[in-house]
C-alpha atoms as a printed R data frame, in Angstrom:
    type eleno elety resid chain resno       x        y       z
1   ATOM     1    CA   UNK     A     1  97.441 -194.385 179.715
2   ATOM     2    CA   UNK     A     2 100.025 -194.342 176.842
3   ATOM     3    CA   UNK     A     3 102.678 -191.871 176.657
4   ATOM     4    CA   UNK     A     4 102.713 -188.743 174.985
5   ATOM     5    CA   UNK     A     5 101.859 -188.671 171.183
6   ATOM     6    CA   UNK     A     6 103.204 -185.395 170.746
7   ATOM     7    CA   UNK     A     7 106.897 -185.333 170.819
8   ATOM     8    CA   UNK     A     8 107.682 -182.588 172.894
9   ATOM     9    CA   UNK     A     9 105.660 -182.842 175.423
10  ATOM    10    CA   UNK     A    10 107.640 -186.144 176.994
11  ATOM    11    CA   UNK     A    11 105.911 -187.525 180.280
12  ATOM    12    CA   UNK     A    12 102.065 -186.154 178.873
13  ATOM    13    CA   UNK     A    13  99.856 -188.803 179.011
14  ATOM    14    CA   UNK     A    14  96.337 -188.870 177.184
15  ATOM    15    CA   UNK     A    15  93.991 -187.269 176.917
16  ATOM    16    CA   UNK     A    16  94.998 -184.177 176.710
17  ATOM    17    CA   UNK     A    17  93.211 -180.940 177.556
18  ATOM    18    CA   UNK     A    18  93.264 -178.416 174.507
19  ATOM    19    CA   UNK     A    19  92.180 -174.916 174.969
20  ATOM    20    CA   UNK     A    20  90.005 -173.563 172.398
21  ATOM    21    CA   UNK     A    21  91.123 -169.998 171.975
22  ATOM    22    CA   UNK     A    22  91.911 -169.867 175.353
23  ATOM    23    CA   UNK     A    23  89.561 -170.062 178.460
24  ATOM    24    CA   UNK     A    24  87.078 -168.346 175.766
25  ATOM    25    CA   UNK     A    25  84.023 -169.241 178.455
26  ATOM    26    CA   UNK     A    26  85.666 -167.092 181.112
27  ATOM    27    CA   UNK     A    27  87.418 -164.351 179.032
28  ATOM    28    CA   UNK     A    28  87.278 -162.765 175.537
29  ATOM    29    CA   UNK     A    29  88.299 -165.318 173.182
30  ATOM    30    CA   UNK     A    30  92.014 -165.668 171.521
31  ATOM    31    CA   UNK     A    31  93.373 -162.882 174.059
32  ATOM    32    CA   UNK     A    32  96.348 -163.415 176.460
33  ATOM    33    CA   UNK     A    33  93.967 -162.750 179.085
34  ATOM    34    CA   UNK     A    34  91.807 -166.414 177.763
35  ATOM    35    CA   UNK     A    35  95.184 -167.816 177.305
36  ATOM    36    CA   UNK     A    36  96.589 -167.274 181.045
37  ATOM    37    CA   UNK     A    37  92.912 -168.010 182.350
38  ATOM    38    CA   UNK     A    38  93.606 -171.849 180.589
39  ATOM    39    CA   UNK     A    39  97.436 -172.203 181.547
40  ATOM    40    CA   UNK     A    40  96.015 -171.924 184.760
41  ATOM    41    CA   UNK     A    41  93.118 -173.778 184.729
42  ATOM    42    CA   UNK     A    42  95.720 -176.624 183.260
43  ATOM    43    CA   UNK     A    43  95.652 -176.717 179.390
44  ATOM    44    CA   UNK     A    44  97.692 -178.995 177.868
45  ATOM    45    CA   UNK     A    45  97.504 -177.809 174.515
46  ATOM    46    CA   UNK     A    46  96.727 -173.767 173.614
47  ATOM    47    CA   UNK     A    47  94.539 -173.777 170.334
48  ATOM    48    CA   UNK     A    48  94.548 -170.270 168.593
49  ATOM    49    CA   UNK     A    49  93.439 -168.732 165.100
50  ATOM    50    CA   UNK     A    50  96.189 -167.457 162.997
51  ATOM    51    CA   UNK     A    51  95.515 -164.375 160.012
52  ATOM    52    CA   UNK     A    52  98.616 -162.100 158.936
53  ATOM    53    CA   UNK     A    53  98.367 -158.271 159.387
54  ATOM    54    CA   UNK     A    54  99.046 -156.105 156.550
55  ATOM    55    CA   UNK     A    55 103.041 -155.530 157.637
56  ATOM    56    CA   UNK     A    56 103.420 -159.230 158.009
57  ATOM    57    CA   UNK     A    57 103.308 -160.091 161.795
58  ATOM    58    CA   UNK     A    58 100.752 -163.415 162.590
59  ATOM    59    CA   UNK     A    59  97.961 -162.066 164.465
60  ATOM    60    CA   UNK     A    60  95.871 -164.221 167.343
61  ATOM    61    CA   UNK     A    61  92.102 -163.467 165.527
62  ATOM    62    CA   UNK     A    62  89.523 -166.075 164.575
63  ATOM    63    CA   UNK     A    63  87.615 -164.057 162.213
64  ATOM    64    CA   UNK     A    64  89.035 -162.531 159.020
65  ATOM    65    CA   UNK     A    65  87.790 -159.209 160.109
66  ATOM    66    CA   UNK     A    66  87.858 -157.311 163.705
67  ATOM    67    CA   UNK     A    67  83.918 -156.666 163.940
68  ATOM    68    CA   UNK     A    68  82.910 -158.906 166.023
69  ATOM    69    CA   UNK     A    69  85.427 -159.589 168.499
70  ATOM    70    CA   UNK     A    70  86.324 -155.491 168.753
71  ATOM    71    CA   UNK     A    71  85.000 -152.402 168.422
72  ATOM    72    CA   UNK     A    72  86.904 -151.991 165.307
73  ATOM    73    CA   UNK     A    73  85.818 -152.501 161.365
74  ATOM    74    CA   UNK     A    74  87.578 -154.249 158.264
75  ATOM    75    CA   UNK     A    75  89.928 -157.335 157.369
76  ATOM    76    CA   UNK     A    76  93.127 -157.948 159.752
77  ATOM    77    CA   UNK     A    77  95.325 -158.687 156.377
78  ATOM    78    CA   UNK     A    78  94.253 -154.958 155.624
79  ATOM    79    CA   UNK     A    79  95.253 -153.810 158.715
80  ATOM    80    CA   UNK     A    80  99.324 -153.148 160.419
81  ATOM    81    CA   UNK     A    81  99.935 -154.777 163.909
82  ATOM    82    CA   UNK     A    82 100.108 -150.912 165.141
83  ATOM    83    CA   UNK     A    83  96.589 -150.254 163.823
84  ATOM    84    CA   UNK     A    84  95.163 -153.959 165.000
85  ATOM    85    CA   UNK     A    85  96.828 -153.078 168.890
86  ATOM    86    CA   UNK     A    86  94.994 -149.841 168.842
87  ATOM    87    CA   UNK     A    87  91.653 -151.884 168.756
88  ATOM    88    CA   UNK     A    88  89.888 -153.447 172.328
89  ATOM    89    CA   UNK     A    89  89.667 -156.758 172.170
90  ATOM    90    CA   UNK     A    90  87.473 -156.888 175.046
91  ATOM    91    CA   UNK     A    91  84.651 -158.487 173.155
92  ATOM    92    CA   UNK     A    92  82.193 -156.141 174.957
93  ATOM    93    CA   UNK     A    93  83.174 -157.081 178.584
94  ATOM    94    CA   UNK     A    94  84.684 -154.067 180.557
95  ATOM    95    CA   UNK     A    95  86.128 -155.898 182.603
96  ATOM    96    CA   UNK     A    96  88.656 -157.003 179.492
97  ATOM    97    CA   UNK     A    97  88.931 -153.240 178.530
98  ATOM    98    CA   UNK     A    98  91.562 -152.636 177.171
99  ATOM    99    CA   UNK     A    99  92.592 -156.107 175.799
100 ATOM   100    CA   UNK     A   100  94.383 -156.452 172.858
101 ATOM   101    CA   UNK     A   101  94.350 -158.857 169.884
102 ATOM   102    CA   UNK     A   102  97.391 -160.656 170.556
103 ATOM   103    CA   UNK     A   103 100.618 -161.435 168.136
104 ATOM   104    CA   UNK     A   104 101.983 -165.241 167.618
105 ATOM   105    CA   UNK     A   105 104.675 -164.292 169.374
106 ATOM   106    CA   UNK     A   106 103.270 -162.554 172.403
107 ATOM   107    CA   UNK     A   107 100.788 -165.981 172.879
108 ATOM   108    CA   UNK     A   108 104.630 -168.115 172.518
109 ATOM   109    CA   UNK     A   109 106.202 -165.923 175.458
110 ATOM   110    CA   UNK     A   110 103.838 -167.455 177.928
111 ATOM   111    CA   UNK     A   111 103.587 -170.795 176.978
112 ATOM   112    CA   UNK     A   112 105.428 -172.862 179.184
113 ATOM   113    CA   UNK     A   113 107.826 -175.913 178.374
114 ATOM   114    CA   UNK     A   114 105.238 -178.320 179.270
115 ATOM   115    CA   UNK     A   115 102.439 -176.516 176.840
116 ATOM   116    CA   UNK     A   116 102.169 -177.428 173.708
117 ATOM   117    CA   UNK     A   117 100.496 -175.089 170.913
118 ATOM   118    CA   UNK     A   118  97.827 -175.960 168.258
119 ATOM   119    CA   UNK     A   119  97.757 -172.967 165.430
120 ATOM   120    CA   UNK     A   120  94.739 -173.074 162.905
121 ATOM   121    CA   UNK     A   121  95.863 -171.537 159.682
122 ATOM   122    CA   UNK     A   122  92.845 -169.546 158.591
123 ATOM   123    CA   UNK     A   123  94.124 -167.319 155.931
124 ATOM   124    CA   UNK     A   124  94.660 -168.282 152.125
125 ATOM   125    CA   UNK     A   125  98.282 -166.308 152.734
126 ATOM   126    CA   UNK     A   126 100.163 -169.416 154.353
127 ATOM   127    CA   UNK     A   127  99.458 -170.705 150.788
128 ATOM   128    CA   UNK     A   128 102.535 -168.550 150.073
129 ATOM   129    CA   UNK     A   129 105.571 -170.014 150.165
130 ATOM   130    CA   UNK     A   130 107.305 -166.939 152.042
131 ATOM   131    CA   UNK     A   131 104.457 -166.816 154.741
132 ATOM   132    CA   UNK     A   132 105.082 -170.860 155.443
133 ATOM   133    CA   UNK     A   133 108.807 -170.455 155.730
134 ATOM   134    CA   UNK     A   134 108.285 -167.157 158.461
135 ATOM   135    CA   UNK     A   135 106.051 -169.293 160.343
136 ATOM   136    CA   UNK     A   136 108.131 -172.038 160.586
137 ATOM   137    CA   UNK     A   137 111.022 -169.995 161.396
138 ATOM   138    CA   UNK     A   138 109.598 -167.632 163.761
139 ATOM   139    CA   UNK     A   139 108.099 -171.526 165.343
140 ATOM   140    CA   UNK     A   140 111.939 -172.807 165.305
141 ATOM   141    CA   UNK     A   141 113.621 -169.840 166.340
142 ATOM   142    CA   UNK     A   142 111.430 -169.872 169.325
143 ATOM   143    CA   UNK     A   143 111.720 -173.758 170.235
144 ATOM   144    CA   UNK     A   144 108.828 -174.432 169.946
145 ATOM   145    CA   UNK     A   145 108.475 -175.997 166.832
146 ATOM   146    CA   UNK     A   146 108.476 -179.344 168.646
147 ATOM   147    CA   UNK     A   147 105.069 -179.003 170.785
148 ATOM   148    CA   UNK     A   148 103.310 -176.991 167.305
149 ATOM   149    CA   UNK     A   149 100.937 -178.725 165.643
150 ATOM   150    CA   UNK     A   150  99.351 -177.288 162.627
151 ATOM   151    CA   UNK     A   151  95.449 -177.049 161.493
152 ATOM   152    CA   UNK     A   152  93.731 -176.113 158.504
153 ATOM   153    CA   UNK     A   153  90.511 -176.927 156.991
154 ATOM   154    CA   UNK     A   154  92.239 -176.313 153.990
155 ATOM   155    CA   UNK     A   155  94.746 -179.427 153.258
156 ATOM   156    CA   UNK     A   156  96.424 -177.021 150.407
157 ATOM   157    CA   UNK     A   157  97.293 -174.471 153.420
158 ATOM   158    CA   UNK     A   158  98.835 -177.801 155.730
159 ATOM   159    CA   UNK     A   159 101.020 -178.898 152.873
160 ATOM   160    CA   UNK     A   160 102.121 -175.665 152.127
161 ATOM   161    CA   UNK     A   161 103.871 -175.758 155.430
C-alpha cells in the first residue's frame, strides 16, 4: 500500500474508510451520536454536511431544512444555533431522543489526531467571501486544517475557499 495521500494523516495507508455522515446505518445521520458510533467502528475519514444558521455558526445538517431529519419545520440559514439545538435530531428513533443537530465545532472536539475530516459545502453562503474566510479560520484555529478536505458539487463554492 502507498502512504498516506492526505497530508496529515502521516502513517495512513490506502484505502481509507470514510464515514458518510457518521455511522448513519446504526444511528441518526450527521449527529455526534453517528459520529462516535464510526470513530469507533474505525473511520478514517468523518464526512459531514455543512449549512450556516441564521447567527452564523456552521451547522452538521444534510438537508437545507430540519423536516426530515427532526421534528422541526423551515430552512437552517433561517434558523439561530439556539433555536436549531432546541430541535431532536433523533430522526424518529427514541432511542436517539434527545439528539441534537450538531455544530462544526462540536463534530472537531472529538475527532482525534489520527481522523481526518471531509466537509461538503452545501449552502450557496460559502460563496461569500466572509463565510470562506470563518471556515477556514475556525478549520486553522482548531488544527485541523491539515486532515480537512473540502466538497462541493458546486466548483464556484470549492474555489471560493
Amino acid at each position: 500500500m502507498k502512504n498516506s495521500a492526505i497530508p496529515g494523516l502521516p502513517g495512513k495507508t490506502k484505502p481509507y474508510v470514510l464515514a458518510h455522515r457518521g455511522n448513519k446505518t446504526m444511528c441518526p445521520e450527521n449527529t455526534l451520536a453517528a459520529f462516535r458510533k464510526a470513530l469507533s467502528d474505525g473511520a478514517d475519514i468523518i464526512e459531514t454536511d455543512l449549512h450556516l444558521s441564521a447567527d452564523g455558526v456552521f451547522m452538521c445538517i444534510h438537508d437545507d431544512t430540519v423536516d426530515r431529519t427532526t421534528g422541526g419545520h423551515g430552512k437552517v440559514e433561517q434558523m439561530t444555533v439556539d433555536e436549531l439545538k432546541k430541535l431532536c435530531a433523533s430522526n424518529g428513533n427514541p432511542a436517539f431522543a434527545g439528539e441534537q443537530i450538531p455544530t462544526l465545532q462540536e463534530l472537531i472536539e472529538i475527532i482525534p489526531d489520527d481522523v481526518a475530516l471531509a466537509l461538503e459545502l452545501k449552502s450557496n453562503r460559502f460563496l461569500e467571501e466572509a463565510v470562506a474566510r470563518q471556515l477556514i479560520d475556525e478549520l486553522k484555529a482548531a488544527g485541523i486544517m491539515e486532515r480537512t478536505l473540502l466538497l462541493s458539487f458546486s466548483l464556484e463554492r470549492i474555489q471560493s475557499v
